[in-house]
NUMIDO-35545 format. One record per residue: residue in three letters; x negated, y negated, z negated of N, C-alpha, C in turn. Coordinates in pm, whole numbers, plus 50000, padded with zeros to 5 digits. Last residue first. Example, Ala and Ser with C-alpha at 12.3 -4.5 7.8 and 13.67 -1.06 7.14 Angstrom:
# residues 2
SER487155022549292486335010649286487104999749213;ALA486815056949220487705045049220486805033049220;
This chain:
# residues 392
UNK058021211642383058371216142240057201217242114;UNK055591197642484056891192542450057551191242361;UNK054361222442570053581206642521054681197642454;UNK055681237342666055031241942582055091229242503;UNK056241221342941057661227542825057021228942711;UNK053861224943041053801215042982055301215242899;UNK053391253743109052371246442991053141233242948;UNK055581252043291055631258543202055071254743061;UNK054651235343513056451234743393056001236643266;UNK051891252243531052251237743543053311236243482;UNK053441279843676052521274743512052181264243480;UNK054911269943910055671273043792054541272643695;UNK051711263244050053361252043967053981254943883;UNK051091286244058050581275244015051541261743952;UNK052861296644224052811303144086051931292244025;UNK053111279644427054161284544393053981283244293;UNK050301284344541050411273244471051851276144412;UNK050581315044583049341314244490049891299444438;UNK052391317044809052761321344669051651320344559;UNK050701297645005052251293644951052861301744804;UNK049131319645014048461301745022049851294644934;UNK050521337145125049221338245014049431330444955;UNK051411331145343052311332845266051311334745109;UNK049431319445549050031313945477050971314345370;UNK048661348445582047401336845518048771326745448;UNK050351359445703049691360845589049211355745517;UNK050121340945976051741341845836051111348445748;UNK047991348846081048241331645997049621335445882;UNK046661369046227046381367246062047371353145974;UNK047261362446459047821376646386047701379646243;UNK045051348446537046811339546483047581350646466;UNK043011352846562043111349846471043941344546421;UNK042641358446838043021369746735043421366046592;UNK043021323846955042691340946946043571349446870;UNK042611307046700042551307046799042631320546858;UNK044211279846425043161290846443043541295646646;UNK044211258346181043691253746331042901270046361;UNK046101240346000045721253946011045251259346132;UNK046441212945770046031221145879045781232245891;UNK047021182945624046651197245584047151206645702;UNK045781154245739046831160345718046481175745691;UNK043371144645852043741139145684044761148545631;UNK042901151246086042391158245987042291153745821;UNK043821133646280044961147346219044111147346094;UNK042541119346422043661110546335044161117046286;UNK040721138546569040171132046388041391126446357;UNK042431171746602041861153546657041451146146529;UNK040881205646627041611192946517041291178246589;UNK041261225146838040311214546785041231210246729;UNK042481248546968040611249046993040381238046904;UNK045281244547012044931248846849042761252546906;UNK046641237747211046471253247184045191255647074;UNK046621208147141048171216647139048161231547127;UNK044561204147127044571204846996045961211847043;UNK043441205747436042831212447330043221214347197;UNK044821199447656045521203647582044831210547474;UNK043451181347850043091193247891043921205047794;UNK044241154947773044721159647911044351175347905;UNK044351140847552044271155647561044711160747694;UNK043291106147557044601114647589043731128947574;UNK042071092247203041511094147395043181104547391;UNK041901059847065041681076747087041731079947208;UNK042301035346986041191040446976040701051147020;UNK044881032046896044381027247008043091032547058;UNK047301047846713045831052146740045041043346857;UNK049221036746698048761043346545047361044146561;UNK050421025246972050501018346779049321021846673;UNK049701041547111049311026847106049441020447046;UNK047061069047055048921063347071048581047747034;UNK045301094347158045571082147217047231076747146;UNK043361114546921044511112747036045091098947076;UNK040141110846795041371112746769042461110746902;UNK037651105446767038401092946810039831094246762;UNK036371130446709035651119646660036201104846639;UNK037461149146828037511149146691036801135346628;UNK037601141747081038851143347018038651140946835;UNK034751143347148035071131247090036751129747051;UNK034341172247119033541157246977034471148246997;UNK035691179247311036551183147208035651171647120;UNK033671171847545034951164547501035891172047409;UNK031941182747426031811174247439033231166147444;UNK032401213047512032051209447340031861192847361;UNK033131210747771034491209447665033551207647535;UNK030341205847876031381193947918032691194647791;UNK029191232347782028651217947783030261207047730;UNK030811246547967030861250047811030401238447723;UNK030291242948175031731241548170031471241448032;UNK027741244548219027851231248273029241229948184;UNK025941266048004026691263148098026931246948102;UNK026121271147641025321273847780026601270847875;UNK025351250447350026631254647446025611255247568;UNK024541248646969024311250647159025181254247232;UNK025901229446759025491238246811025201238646926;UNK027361203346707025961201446693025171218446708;UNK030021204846778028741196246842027591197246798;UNK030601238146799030941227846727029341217846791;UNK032941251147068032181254447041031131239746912;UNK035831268447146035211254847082033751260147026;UNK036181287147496035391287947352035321274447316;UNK038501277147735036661277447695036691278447514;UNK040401270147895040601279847802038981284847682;UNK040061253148041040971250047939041171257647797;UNK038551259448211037951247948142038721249347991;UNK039821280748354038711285848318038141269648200;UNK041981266848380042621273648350040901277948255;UNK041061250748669041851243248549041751253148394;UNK040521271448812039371263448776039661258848642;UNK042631282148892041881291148813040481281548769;UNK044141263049031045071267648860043501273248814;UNK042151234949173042801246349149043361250349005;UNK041841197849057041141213249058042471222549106;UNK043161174948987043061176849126042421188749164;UNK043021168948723044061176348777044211176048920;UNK040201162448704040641180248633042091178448706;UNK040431138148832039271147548889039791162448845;UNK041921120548615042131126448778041371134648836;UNK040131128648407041561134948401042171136748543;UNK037821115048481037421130748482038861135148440;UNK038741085748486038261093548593038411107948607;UNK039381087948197040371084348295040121093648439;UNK036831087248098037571095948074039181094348162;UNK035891063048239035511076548315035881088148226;UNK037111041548154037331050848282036691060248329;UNK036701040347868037481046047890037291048548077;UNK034631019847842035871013047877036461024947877;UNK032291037847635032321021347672033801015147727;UNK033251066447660033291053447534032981040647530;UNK032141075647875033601074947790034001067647705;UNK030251079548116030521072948001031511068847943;UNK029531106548266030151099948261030261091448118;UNK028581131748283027571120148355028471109148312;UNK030011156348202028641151348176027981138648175;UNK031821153448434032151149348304030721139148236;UNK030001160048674030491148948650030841144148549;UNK029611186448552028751180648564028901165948595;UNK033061197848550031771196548423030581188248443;UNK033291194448836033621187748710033421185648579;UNK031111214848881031621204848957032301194148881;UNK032211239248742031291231648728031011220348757;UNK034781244948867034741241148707033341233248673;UNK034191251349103034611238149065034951235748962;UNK032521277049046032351260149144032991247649131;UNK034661293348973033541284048907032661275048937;UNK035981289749210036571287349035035361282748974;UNK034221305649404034691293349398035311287049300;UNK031221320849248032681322949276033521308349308;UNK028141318449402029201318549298030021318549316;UNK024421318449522026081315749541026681317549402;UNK022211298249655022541301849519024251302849526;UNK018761295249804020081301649836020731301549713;UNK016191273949862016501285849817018331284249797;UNK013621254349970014641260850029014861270749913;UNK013781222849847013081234449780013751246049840;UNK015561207250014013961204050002013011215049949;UNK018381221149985017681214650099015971214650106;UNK020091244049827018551233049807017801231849874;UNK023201254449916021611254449938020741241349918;UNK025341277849818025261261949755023131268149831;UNK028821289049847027051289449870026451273349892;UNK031301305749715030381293649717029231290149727;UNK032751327049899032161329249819031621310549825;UNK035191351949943034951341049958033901335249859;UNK034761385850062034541383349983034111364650017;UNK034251422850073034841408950176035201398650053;UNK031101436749940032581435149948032911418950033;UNK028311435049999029181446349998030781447950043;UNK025991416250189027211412450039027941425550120;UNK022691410150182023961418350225024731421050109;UNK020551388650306021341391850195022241400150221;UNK017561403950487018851395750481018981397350350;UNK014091397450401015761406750474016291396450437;UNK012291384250237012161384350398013391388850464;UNK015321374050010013841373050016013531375350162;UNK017641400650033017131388650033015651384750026;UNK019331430949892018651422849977017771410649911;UNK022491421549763021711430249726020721423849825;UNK025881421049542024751413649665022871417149626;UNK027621425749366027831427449534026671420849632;UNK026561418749123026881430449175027161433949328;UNK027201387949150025511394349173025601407249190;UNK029011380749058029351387149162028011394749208;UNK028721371548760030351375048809029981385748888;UNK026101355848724026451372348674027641379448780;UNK025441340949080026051341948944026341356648894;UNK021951345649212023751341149187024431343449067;UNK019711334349433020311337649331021471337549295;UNK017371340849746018491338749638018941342349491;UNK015901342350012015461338149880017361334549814;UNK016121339850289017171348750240016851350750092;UNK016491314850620015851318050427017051329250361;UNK014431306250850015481314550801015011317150662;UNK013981277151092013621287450985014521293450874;UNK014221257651239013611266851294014031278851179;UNK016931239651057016221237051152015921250251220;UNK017921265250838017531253450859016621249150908;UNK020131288350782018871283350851018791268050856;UNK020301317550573020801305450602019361296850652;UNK021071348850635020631342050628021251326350595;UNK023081385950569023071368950635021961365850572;UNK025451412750620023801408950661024341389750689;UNK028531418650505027911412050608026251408550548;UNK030181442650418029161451550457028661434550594;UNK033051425850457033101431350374031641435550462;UNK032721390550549033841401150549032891410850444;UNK032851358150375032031367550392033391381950436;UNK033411327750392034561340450358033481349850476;UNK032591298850230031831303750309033111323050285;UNK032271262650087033311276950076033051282750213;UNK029051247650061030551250350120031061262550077;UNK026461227150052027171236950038028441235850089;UNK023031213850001024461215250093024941225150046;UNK021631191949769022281209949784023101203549918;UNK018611179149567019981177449695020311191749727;UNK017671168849296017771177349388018341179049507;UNK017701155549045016611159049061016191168749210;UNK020101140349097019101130349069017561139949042;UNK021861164249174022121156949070021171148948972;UNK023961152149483022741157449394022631156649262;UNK025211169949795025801162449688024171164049636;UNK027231174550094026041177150036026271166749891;UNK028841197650300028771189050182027501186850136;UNK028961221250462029221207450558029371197050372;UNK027071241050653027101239750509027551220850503;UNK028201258050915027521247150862027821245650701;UNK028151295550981028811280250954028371272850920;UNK029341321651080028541308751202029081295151089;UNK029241357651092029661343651008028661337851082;UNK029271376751268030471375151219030401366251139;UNK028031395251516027751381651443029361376051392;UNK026321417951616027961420351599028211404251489;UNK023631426651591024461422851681025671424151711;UNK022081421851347023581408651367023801411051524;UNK020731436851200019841432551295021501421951376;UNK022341451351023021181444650979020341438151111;UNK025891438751118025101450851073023431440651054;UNK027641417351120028361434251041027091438951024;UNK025791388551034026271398651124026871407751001;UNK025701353750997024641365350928025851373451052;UNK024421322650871024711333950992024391341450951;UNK025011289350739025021305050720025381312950849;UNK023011259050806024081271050853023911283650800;UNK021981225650728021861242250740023221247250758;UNK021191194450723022491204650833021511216750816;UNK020581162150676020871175450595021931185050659;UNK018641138750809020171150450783019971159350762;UNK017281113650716017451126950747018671130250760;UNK015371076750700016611094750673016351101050737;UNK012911056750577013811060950698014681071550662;UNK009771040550496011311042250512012191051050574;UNK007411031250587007241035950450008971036350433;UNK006931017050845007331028750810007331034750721;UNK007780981650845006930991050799007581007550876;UNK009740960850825008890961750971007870973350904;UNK011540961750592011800964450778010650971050893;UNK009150983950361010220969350448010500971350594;UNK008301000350066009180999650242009580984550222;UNK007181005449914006240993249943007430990950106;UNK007831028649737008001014149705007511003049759;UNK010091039550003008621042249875008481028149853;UNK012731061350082012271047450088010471048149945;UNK015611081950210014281082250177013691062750202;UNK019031086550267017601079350303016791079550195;UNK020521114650404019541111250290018361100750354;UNK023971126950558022311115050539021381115650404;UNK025761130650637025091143850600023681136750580;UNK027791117150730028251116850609027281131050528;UNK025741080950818026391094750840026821104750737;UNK025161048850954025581053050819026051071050906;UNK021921041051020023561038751076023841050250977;UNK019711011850926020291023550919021881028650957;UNK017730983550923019080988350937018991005550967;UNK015280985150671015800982050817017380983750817;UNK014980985950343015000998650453015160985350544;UNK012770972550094014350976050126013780980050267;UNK011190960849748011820966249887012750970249929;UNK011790936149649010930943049600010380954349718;UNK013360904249644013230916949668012040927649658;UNK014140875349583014020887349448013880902049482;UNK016410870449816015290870849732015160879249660;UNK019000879249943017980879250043016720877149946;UNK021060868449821021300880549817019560885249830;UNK022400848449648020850844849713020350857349733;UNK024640859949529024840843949559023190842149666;UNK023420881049413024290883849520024550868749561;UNK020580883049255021880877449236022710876949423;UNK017690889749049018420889949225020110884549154;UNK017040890648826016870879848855017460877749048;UNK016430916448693016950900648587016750891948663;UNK015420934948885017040933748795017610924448754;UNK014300928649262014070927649071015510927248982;UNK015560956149362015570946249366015040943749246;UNK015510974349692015380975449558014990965249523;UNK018100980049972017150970449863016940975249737;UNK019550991450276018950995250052017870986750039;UNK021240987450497020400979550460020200982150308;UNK024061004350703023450997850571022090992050567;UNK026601004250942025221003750899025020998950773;UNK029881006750895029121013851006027131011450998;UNK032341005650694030601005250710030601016450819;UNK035351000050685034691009950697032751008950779;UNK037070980350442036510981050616036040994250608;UNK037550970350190038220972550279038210971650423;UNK035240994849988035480981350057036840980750138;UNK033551009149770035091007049791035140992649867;UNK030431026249713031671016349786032341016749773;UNK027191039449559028531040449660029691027249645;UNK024611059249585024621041049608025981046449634;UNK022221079249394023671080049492024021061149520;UNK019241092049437020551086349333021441078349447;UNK015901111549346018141111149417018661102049327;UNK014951112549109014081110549291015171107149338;UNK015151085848823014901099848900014621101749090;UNK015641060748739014081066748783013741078648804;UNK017481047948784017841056348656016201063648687;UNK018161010548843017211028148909017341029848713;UNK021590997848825020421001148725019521015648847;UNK023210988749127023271000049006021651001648953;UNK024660958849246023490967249188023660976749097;UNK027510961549436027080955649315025830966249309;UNK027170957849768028020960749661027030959449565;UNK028260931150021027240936749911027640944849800;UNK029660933750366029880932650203028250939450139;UNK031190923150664030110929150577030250924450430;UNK032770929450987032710929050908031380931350791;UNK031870934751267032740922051266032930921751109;UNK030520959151320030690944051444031490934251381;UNK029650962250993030020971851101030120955051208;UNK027670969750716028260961350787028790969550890;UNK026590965650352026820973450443027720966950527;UNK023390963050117024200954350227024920963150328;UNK023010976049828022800976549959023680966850048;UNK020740981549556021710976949627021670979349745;UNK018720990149230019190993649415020190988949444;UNK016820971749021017590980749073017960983849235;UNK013420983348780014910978948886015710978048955;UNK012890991248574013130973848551013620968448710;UNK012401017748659013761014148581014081003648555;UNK010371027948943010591019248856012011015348792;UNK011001047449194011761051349066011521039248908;UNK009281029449317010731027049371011501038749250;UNK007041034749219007491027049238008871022849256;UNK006361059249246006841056049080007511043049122;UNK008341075649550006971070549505007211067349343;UNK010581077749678009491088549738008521083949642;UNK013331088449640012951075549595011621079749585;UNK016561089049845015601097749791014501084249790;UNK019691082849802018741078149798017501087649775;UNK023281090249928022341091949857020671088349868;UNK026371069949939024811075750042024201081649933;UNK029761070949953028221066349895027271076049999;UNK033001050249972031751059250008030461059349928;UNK035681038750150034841043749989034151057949994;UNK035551041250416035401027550367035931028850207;UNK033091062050450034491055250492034521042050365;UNK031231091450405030931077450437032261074350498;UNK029411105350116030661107850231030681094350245;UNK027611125049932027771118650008028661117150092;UNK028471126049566028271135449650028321129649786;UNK027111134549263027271127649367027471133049433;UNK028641164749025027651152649075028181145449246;UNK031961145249126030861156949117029461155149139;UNK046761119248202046491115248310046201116148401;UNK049591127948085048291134448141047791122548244;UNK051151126847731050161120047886049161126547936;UNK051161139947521052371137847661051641134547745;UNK049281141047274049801131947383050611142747453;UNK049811166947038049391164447124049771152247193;UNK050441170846686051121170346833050191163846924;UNK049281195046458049531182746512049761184046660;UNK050461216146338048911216346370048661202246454;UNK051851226846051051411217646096049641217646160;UNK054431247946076053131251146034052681238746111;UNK057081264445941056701251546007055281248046017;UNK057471288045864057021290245990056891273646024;UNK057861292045564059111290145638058451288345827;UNK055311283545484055681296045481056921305845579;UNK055391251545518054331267845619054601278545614;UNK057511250145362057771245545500056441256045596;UNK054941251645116056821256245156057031256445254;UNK053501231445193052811249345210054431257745214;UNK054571210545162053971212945293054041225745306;UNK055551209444901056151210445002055741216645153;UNK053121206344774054121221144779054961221944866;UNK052111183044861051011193144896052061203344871;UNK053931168544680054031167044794053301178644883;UNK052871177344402054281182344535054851183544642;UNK051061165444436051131179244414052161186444479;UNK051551138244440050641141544527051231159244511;UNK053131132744180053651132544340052881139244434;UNK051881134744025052401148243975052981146644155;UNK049901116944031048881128744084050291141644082;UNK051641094943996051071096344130050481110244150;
């Protein structure tokens, strides 16, 4: 057995030398934070004004109806942050809701109407809403009610805008349980003065990403004035006014990174399912910026949302291994192609002898391997050899 094993191990490094180089095969298969939008699959977002109603023993539901149709959707656990998203798949389209917070271990959709703790009035559903509730709201109270969330970027060619060349609503809003943002893809011309307003009042407080922060200067009481023409992702924090742009690529690398994040993979698999339809519904340069990310190893630090999300899902490549339905049930698909361009070993590989490099560092491999291959070579032949000795 140990003279088989050996050889077997010569073979391999033979065949590496010869350029067969085993890095294992990939699946074949390919398969944000919240964000509010209302149709008939939808969610609202919740602002949760008091400890009370961020209490974790319980949860939120809602009753949603229109003239002729209505449904309950299932309770989601309070995660006891201020924002949290309630959402749907029905086959109607909600025209009013009704949020309950409910006792957990003991409401039941069969006796929808007990076990309540609090809940809003009727409310008409919109796709720029935030209801707000404290733990003592009921119908007949005012401890309840929404908002809309509607700021606009304006700004002009010159510093006083009489020549007004951007007019736009910030038409998304999303959170990520500590915050609410509107934002949008916003195409700045080249030398534009802007604000962003909400309601009465003008805000030019900002920050932005390394990338473009070069082109943007100002802000605070002035305007912002962006240099170059230029599409840009402007993202605003409704409650805490302040301004934060970035490149659209990386908007939506993040965007999906931060959903990744949130997602639980290892209980049924759909939300690694989920975040494969979500990555191949990105742009090439979004796709491209995830795909191509530094491995970085799990138990080191990773900055960023995007850098986060891949040291995470490369663990659990390495941890589960690649999806096949015979060998591997257990594993997950490589939708993002991490072990095919050599960033990660899958754990069902790492029994097999490997050569997992990245970069610059594949200008070094036929060396390496021809080393590797004439060092056991010569090892063998003295192996024969001693033992001819032994013989004769």
């Amino acid at each position: 057995m140990k003279k088989f094993g050996f050889l077997k191990l010569f073979s391999i490094l033979t065949l590496a030398a010869a350029g067969a180089v085993a890095v294992g095969a990939a699946s074949s298969k390919k398969a944000e934070a919240a964000e509010a939008t209302v149709g008939s699959s939808g969610n609202v977002i919740i602002r949760k004004d008091d400890g009370d109603m961020k209490y974790a023993g319980s949860s939120l539901v809602a009753y949603l109806f229109n003239a002729t149709q209505n449904a309950w959707i299932e309770p989601e656990a309070n995660d006891g942050k201020t924002y949290q998203e309630l959402s749907w798949s029905l086959d109607f389209v909600p025209e009013t809701i009704i949020v309950l917070r409910v006792d957990s271990a003991n409401w039941s959709v069969s006796n929808p109407w007990t076990n309540i703790w609090s809940r809003t009035g009727n409310v008409s559903l919109t796709d720029t809403q935030v209801i707000w509730m404290q733990g003592s709201a009921w119908d007949d109270n005012s401890n309840w009610g929404s908002f809309s969330c509607v700021a606009t970027v304006k700004g002009g060619a010159t510093d006083d805008w009489t020549d007004a060349t951007v007019n736009q609503v910030l038409g998304h809003i999303k959170t990520d349980g500590d915050k609410i943002e509107v934002y949008d893809s916003v195409s700045f011309p080249a030398n534009t003065y802007f604000k962003v307003v909400k309601g009465d009042d003008w805000y030019g407080n900002y920050t932005a990403h390394s990338s473009i922060e070069g082109n943007l200067s100002g802000g605070g009481s002035e305007n912002i004035h962006i240099t170059a023409a230029a599409t840009y992702e402007v993202y605003f924090n409704f409650e805490s006014p302040s301004v934060y742009l970035t490149d659209p690529v990386l908007a939506a690398a993040d965007e999906w990174a931060q959903t990744f994040m949130g997602a639980n993979c290892t209980a049924t698999k759909t939300g690694w399912a989920s975040a494969e339809t979500a990555f191949n519904g990105l742009n090439g340069g979004a796709k491209n910026l995830i795909k191509t990310q530094a491995h970085v190893s799990h138990d080191a630090s990773a900055e960023g949302y995007v850098a986060q999300a891949v040291q995470r899902y490369d663990y659990v490549l390495e941890l589960y291994g690649i999806y096949d339905a015979s060998e591997n049930p257990q594993g997950y698909t490589d939708f993002l192609d991490r072990v095919e361009n050599h960033y990660v070993v899958a754990g069902s590989l790492k029994n097999s002898v490997m050569f997992r490099f990245t970069g610059e560092e594949s200008t070094n491999i036929v060396p390496i391997i021809l080393i590797v291959s004439l060092a056991s070579a010569t090892a063998l032949g003295g192996f024969f050899f001693i033992r001819k000795r032994k013989e004769n």
